[in-house]
Z-matrix of the N, CA and C atoms (Angstrom, degrees):
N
C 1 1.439
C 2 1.525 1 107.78
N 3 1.291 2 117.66 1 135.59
C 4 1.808 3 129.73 2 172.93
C 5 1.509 4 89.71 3 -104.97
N 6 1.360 5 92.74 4 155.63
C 7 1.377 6 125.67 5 -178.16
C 8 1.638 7 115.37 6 -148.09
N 9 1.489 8 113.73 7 86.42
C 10 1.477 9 92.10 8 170.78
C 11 1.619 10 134.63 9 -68.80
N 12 1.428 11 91.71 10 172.47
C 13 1.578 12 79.51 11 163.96
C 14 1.846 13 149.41 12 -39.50
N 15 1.201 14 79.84 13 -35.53
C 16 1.588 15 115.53 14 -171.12
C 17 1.593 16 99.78 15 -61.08
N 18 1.546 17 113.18 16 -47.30
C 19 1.044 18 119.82 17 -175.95
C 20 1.646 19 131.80 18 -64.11
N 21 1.407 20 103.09 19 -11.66
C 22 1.320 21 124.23 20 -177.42
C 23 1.353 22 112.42 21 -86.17
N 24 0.894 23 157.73 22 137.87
C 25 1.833 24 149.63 23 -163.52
C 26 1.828 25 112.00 24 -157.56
N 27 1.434 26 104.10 25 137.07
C 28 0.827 27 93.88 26 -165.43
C 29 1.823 28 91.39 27 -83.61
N 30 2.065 29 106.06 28 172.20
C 31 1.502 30 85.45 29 -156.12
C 32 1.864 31 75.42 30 -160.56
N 33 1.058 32 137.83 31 83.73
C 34 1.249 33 150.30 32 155.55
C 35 1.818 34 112.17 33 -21.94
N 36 1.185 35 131.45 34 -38.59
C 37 1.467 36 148.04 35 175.83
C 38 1.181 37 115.65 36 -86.71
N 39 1.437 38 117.63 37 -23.64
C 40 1.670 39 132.87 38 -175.71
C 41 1.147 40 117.77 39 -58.34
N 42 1.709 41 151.12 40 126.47
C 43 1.250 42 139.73 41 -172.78
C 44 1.597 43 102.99 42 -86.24
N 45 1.235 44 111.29 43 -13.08
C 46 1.724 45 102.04 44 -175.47
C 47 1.818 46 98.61 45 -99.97
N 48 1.823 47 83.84 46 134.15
C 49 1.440 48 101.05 47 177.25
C 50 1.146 49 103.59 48 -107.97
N 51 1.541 50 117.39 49 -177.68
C 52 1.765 51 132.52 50 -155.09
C 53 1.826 52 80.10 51 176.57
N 54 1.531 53 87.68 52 149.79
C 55 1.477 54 124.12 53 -161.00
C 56 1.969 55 87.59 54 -121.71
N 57 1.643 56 98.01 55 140.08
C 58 1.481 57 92.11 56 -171.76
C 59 1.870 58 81.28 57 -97.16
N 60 1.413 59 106.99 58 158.25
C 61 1.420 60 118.44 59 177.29
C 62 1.169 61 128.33 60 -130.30
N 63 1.594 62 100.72 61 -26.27
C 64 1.748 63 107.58 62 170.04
C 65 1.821 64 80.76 63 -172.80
N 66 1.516 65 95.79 64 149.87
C 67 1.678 66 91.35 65 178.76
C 68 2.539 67 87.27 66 -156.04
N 69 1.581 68 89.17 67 139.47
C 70 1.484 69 91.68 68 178.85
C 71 1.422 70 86.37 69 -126.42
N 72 1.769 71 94.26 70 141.75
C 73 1.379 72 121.23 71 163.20
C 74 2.037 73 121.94 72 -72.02
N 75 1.559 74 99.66 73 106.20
C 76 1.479 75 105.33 74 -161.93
C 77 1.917 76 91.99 75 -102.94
N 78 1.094 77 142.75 76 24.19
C 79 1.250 78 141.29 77 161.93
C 80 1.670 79 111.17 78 114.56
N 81 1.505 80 112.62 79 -73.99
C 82 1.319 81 116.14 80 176.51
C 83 1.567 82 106.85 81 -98.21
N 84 1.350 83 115.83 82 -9.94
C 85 1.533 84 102.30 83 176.15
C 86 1.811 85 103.25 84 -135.45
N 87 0.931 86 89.49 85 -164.21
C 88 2.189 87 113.06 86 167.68
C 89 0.747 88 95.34 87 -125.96
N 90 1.566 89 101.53 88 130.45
C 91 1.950 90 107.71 89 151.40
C 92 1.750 91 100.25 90 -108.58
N 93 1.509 92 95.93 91 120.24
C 94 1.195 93 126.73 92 177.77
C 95 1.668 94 125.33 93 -86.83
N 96 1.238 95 121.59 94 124.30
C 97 1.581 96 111.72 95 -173.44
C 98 2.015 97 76.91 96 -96.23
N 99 1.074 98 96.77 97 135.85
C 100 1.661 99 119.16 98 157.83
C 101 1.254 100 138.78 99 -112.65
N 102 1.282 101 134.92 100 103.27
C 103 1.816 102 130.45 101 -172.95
C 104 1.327 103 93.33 102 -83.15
N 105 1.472 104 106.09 103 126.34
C 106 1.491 105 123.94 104 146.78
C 107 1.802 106 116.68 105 -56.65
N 108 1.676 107 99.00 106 152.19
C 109 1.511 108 79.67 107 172.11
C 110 1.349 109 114.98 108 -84.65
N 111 1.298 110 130.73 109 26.36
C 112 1.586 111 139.55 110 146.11
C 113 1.451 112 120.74 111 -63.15
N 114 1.191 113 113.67 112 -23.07
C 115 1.661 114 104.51 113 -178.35
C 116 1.836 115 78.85 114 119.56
N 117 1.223 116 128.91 115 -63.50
C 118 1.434 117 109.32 116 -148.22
C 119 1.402 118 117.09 117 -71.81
N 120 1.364 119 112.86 118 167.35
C 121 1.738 120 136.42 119 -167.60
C 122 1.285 121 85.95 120 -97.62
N 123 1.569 122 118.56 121 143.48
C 124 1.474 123 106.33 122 134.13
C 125 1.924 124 108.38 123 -157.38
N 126 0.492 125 101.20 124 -173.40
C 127 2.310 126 113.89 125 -170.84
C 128 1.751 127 101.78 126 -92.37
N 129 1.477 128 88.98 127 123.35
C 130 1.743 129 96.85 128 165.29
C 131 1.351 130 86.22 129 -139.18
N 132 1.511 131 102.91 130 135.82
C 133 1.801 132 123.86 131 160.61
C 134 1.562 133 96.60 132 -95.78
N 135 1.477 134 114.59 133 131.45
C 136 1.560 135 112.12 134 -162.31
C 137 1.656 136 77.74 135 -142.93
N 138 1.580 137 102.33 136 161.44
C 139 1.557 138 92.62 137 -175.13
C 140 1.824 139 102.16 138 -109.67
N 141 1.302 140 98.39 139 137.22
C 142 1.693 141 120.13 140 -161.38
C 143 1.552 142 114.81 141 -32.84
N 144 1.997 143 119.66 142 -22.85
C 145 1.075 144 105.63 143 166.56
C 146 1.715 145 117.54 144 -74.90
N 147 1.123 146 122.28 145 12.95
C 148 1.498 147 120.46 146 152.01
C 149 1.626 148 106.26 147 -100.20
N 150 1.511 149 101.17 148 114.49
C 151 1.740 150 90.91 149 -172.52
C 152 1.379 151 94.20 150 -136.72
N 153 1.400 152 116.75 151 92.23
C 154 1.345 153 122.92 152 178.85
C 155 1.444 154 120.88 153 -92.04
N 156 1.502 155 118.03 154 149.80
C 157 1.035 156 119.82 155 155.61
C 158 1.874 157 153.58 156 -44.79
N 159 1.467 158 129.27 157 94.46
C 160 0.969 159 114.54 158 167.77
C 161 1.876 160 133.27 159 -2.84
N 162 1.291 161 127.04 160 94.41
C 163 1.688 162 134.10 161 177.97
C 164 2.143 163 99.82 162 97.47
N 165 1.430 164 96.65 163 15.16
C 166 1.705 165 84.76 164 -178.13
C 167 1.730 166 88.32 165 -111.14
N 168 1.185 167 108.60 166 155.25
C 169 1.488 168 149.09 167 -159.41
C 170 1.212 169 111.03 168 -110.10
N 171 1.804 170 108.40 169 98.75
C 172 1.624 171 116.61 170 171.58
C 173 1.466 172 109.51 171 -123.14
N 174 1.573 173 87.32 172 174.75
C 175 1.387 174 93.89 173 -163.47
C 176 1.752 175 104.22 174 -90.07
N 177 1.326 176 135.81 175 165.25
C 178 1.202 177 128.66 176 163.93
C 179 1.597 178 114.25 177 -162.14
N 180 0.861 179 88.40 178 142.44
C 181 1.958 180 103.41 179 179.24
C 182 1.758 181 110.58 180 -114.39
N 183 1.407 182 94.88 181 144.18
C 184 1.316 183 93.52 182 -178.93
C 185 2.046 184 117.77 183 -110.53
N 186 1.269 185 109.19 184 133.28
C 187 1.265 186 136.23 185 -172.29
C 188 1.453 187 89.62 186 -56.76
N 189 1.077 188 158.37 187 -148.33
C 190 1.539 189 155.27 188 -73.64
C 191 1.241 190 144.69 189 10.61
N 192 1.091 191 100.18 190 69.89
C 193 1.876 192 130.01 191 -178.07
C 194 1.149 193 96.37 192 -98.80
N 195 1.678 194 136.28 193 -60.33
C 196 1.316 195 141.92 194 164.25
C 197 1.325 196 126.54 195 -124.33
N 198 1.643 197 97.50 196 92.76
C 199 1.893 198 106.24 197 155.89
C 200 0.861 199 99.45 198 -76.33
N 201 1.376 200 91.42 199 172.23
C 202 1.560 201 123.09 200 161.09
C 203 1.628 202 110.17 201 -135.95
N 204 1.553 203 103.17 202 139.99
C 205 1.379 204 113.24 203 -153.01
C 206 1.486 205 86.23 204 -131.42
N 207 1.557 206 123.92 205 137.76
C 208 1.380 207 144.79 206 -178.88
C 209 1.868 208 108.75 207 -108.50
């Protein structure tokens, strides 16, 4: 299964958290690298009025309207 960025959202009500790790300013959003508390990294495009801090802890839910399955 792929998961883009897009698919990741930030989600204030969401019980799953993510650790910000490095995040670049792309115009209307951030693309955010996020650690799970699994160990893994992965990409959320979040839109720039969420502008969090580097090592702070948000919540996010993931969209699946369109995977993609291999």
């Amino acid at each position: 299964m792929l998961l883009r960025a897009d698919d990741i959202q930030h989600d204030d009500n969401s019980p799953m958290l993510a650790e910000v790790v490095r995040k670049t300013f792309r115009g209307a959003d951030f693309l955010y690298t996020l650690k799970l508390q699994s160990g893994a990294e992965i990409l959320a495009l979040v839109p720039s009025h969420h502008n969090h801090g580097i090592g702070e802890k948000i919540r996010i839910t993931l969209a699946l309207d369109h995977v993609v399955t291999l």
